[in-house]
N, C-alpha and C positions, 0 to 999 in steps of 0.2 A: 878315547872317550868310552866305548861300549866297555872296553877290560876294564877300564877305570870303576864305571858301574856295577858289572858282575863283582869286583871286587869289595866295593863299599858295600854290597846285598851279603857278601858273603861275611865280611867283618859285621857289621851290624847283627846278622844273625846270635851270635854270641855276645856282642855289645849289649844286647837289650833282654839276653837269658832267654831265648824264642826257643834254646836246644832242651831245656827243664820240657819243656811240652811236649816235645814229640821223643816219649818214651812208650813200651809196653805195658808200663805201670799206669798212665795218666790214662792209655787206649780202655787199658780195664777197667779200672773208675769212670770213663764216662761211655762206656759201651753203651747204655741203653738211652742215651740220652741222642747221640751219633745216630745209633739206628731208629732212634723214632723219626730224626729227621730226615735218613733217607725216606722213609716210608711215605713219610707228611711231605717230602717236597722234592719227590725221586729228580728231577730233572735241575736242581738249581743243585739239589747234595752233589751230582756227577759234574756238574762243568766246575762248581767248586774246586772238588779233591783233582780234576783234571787240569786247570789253572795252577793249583797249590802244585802240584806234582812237578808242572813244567818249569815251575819258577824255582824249587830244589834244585830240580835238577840243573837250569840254566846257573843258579849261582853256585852250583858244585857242592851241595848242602850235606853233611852227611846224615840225611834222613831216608834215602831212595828206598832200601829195603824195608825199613821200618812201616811205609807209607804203601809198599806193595802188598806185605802182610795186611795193610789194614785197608786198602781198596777190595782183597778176596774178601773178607770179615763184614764188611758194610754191603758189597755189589754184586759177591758171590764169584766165583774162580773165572768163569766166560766172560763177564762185563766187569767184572776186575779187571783183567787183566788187557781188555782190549781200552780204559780209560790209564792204564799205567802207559801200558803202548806208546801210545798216543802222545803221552805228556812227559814220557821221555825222550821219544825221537822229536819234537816241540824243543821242549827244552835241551836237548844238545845239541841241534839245530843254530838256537842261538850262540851258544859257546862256541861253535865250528868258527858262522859266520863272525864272530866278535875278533876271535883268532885268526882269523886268516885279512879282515879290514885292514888289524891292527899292527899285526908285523910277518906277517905271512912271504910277504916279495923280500921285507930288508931280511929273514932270517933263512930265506934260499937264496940272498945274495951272498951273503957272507959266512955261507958253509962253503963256498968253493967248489970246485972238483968235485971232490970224494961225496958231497950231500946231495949234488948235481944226479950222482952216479945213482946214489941211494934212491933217489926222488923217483926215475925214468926206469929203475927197477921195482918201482912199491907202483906206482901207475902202471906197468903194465898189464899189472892182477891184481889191482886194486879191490877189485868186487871182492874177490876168493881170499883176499887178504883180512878185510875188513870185516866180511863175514865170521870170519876164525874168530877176531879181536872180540866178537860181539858176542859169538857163543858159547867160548870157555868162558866161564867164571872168575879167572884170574889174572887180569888185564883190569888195571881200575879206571872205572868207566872214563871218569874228570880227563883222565890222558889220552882214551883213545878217543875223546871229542877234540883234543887238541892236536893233537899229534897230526892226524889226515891234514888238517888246514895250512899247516906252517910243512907239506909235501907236495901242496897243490893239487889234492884230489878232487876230483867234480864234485859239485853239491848234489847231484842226484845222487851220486855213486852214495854218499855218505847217507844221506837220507832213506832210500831203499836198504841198506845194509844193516841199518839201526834198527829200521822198523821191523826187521824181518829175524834181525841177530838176535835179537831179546827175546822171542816171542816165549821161546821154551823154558828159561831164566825165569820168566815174570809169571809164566804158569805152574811153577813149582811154589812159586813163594805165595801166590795169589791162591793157591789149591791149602796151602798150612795155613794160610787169612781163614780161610774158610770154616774150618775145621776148628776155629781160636777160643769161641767160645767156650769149647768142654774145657779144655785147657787153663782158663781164666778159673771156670767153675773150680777145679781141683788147686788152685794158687800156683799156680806156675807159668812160665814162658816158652814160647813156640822152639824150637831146635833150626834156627837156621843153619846149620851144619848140614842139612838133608840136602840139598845139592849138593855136595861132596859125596853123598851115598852113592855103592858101586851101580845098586838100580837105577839112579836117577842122572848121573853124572857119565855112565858108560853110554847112555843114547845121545846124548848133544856133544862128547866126543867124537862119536859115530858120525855126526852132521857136521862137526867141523872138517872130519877125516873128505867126508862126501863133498864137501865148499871146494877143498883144496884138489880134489882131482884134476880139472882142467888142468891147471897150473902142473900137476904132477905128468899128466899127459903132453902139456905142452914140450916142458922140460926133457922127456923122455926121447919124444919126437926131433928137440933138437938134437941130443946125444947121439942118435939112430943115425940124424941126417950129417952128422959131421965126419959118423963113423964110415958109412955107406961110398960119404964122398972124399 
């Protein structure tokens, strides 16, 4: 029932043409109308776009970046990004839990062995794993909320991981929300390519490099100790 549901939200989404509205183009046509209402109703605008966010996300929308550019644009790069936060690790939360309700046990019964193997290998460094998944860029989110569930990872494990893996992700894209306005003024669109920049892409590199230490020290350590004895 829960995948059943994420699913009908996600079909519906395009059944009912709800994807025409969350463009760049519609963001700048109703820019001033958006920000008079944060202004006029700062605390209902944030649980709003905080609610909308988690519910993308939980139905696997493809609107996540689009919505983080425009929580920086509306909330400003700080409380942008700590209401994207928020309403992503929310809503992948639910996808985990829906995933792992759903077929979590019957799809590590019937990997066998070798999934078995996989499983007790990805749990051992789950944290440092997870972490990685959350900080490169190139991992699509929808899968690494599924994937953990159906390997049996703790739900804290995943939930600290998310909240903590995006942070840097969602402040690149929340810091060009920011900035959107001039850009609108001259007719144009944001360049989300800029996390791929060597500026900005070699520092959360650098954090995933730093996540995975233990794990690389662990490994080292056993090599040492196999060698030793």
């Amino acid at each position: 029932m829960p995948v059943l549901l994420l699913a009908a939200g996600f079909s519906a989404w395009f059944a009912l043409g709800f994807d025409r509205f969350f463009s760049f183009s519609t963001l700048g046509e109703h820019r001033d109308v958006l920000q008079n209402l944060v202004a006029q109703q700062a605390w209902l605008s944030a649980v709003t776009f905080f609610g909308i966010y988690a519910a993308c996300v939980a139905f696997s929308l493809p609107a996540a970046t689009l919505l983080t550019v425009a929580g920086g644009f509306l909330f400003g790069p700080v409380l942008g990004t700590f209401l994207v936060v928020l309403g992503a690790t929310l809503g992948a939360t639910g996808v985990f839990l829906a995933a792992r309700t759903a077929c979590g046990d019957s799809f590590r019964k019937r990997g066998g062995a070798a999934l078995k193997k996989l499983e007790d290998g990805f749990q051992e460094d789950a944290f440092s794993y997870l972490l990685v998944l959350r900080l490169v860029p190139l991992f699509p989110f929808f899968l690494v909320n599924i994937g953990p569930a159906l390997l049996g990872i703790p739900l804290r494990t995943f939930v600290v991981t998310t909240l903590v893996g995006i942070i840097p992700g969602s402040l690149v894209y929340a810091s060009v929300g920011n900035g959107i306005g001039m850009i609108f003024d001259q007719g144009g669109t944001p360049d989300l390519g800029i996390i791929f920049e060597p500026e900005v892409l070699l520092p959360i590199l650098g954090l995933s490099l730093l996540a995975m230490v233990p794990v690389i020290f662990k490994r080292f350590r056993a090599v040492r100790s196999s060698a030793t004895g």
